[in-house]
C-alpha positions as CSV (number, residue, x, y, z in Angstrom):
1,X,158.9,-8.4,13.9
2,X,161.2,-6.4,11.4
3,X,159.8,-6.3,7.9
4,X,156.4,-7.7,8.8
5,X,153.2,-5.5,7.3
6,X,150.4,-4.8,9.6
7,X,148.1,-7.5,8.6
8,X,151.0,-10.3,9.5
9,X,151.5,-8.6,12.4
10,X,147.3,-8.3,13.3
11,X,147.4,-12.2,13.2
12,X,149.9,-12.7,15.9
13,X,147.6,-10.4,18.1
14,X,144.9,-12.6,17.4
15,X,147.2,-15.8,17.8
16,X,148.1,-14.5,21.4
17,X,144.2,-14.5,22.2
18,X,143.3,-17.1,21.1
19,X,146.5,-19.2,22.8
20,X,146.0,-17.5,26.0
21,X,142.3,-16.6,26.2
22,X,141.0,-19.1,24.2
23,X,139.1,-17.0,22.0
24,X,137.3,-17.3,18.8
25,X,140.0,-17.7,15.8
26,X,139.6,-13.6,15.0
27,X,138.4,-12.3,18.3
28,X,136.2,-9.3,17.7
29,X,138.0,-5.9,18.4
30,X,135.6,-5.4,21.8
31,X,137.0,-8.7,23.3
32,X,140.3,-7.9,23.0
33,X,140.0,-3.8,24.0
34,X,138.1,-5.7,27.4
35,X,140.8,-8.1,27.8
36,X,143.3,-5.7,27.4
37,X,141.5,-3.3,29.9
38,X,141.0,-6.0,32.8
39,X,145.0,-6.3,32.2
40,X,145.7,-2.5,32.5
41,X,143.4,-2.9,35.7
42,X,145.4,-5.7,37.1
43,X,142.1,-6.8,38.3
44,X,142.0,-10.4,36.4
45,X,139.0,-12.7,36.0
46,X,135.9,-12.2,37.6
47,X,132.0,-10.9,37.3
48,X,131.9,-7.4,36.2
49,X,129.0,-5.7,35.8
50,X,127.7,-3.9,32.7
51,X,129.1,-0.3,33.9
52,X,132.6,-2.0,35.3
53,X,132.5,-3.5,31.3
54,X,131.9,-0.2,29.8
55,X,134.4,1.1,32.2
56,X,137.2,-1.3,31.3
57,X,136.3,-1.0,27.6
58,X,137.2,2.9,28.1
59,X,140.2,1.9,30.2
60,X,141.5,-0.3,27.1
61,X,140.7,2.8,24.8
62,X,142.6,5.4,26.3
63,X,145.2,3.2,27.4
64,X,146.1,2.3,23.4
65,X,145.5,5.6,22.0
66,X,148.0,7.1,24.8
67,X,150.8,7.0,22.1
68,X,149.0,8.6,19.7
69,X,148.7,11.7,21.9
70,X,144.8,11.3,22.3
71,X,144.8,10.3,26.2
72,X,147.7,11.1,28.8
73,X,147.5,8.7,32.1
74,X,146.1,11.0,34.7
75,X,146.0,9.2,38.1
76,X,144.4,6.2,40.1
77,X,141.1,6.7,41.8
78,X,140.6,5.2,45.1
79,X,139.2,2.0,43.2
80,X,142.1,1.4,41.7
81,X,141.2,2.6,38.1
82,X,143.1,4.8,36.4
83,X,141.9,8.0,34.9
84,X,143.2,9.9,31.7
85,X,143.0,13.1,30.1
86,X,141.8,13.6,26.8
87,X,144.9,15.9,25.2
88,X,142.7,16.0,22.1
89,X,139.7,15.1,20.5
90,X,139.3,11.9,17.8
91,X,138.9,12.8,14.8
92,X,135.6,11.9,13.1
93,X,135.6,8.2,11.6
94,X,134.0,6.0,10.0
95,X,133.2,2.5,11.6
96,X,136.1,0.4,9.2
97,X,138.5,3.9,10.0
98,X,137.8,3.5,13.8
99,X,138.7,-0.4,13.2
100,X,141.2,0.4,10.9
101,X,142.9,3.1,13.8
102,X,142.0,0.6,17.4
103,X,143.7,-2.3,15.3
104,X,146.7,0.1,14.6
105,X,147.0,0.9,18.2
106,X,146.3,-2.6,19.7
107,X,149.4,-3.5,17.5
108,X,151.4,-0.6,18.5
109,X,150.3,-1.7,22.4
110,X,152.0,-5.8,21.6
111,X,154.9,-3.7,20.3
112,X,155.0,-1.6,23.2
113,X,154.7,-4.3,25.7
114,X,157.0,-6.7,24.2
115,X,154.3,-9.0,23.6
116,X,155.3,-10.3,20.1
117,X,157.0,-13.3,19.9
């Protein structure tokens, strides 16, 4: 992993989906925030509903933009989902920045979680 820029680094994460979740060959960025949500929900495959998608798109969010000091893990709700606190507000961006920012912290997330190779 030393020495490797960002972009060589982006195509492992979408190596891992597509060898594990059989993806497309460059998952879109909403595929991989829900797949990384269901896994921070430990509740693995099954029929979710739109809201339970929405929700675990929002799970995935705050989850990976934790170590940037936007969201701090609050608690678990009776459910079983957890619940953050927004420490601060994003910053207004522009669709490529958002991209530019998820992909940063989806990275920063394989790092975190030993998930490079």
């Amino acid at each position: 992993m030393e020495n490797k820029t960002d972009s060589q680094l982006w195509e492992e994460v979408e190596a891992f989906f597509v060898e594990n979740f059989d993806t497309d060959k460059h998952p879109q960025i909403d595929t991989i925030l829900f797949l990384i949500g269901v896994q921070e929900l430990g509740s693995g495959q099954q029929k979710y509903t739109k809201d339970d998608k929405l929700n675990i798109l929002h799970i995935a969010v705050c989850r990976l933009l934790e170590p940037f000091g936007y969201y701090k893990f609050s608690h678990y709700d009776d459910d079983g989902y957890p619940h953050f606190d927004e420490l601060e507000q994003l910053p207004e961006l522009k669709p490529n920045e958002q991209q530019i920012l998820m992909k940063k912290a989806i990275i920063q997330y394989f790092i975190d979680e030993e998930l490079f190779k």
